[in-house]
N, C-alpha and C positions, 0 to 999 in steps of 0.2 A: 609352793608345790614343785616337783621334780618337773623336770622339762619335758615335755610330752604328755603329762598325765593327764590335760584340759582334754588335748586330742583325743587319747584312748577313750577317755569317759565320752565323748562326744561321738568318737566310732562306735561305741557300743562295746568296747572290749572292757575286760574284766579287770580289776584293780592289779591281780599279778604281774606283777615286774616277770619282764619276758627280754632273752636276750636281745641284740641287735637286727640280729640276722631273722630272729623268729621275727620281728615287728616289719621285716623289708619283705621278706615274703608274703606278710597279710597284708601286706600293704598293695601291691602286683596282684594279690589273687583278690582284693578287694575293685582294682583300679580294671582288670579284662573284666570281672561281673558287671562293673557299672558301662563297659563298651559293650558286652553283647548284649546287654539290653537293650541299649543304642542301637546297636545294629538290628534288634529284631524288630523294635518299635518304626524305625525307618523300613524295614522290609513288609512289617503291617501296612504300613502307610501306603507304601507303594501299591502293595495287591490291592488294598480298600482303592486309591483311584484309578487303578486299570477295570475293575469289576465293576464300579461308579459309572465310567465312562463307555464301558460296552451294555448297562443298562440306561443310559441315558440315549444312545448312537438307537437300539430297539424304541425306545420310547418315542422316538422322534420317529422313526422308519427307516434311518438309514439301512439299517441293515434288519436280515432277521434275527430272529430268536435261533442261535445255534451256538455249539461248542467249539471254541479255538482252538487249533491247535496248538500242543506244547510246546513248538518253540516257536511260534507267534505269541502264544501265551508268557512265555519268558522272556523274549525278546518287549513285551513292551512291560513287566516286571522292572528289570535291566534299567530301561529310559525313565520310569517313575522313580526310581530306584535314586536312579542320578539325577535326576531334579528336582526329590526329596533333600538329599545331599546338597545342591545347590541354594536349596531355602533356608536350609539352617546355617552354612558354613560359608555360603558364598561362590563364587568361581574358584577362588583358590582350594575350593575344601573338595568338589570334583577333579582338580588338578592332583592334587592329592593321592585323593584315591585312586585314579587312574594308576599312577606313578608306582601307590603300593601294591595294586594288581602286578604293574609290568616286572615291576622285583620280585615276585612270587612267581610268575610265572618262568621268568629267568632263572629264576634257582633251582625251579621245580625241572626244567628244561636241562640244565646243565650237569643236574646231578645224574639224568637218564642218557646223558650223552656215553659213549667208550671211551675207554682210558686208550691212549695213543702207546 
């Protein structure tokens, strides 16, 4: 068999010999589908035990039966968020992400800066 062709038939691609370049691109647009899945399945996760835990906080009595507000409500999203993070990846996989925030943010900052 050609080299790659186990792969393709096992990605689901089509027998067509496809350039290099075409196979590195589905490859990238194959590899960020399978992270925002990741990401969104981590961001379910988190909402399911912020709303878990402010049904359980009413069950108990601590608090009443009321609506949070949105950035209380996001704010402990955000901490589930990263302690979701924490359960699959570890401390280093929060370091991580922290780090890819702070470069994003940096970029995002410096491009808004003026040209001197």
């Amino acid at each position: 068999e050609k080299k790659g062709q186990k792969r393709r038939r096992k990605m689901g691609l089509s027998k067509i010999t496809t350039s290099l370049e075409e196979d590195k691109l589905e490859l990238i647009r194959l590899n960020q589908l399978h992270k925002q899945r990741n990401m969104g399945q981590i961001q379910r996760a988190a909402k399911q035990s912020v709303k878990k835990k402010l049904r359980d906080d009413v069950a108990e009595g601590k608090r009443g039966a009321y609506y949070l507000k949105r950035s209380e409500q996001k704010r402990l999203e955000v901490e589930a968020k990263f302690e979701e993070i924490r359960k699959r990846g570890g401390s280093n996989a929060v370091g991580k992400a922290l780090a890819k925030k702070r470069k994003k943010n940096l970029s995002k900052h410096t491009s808004l800066m003026p040209m001197r």
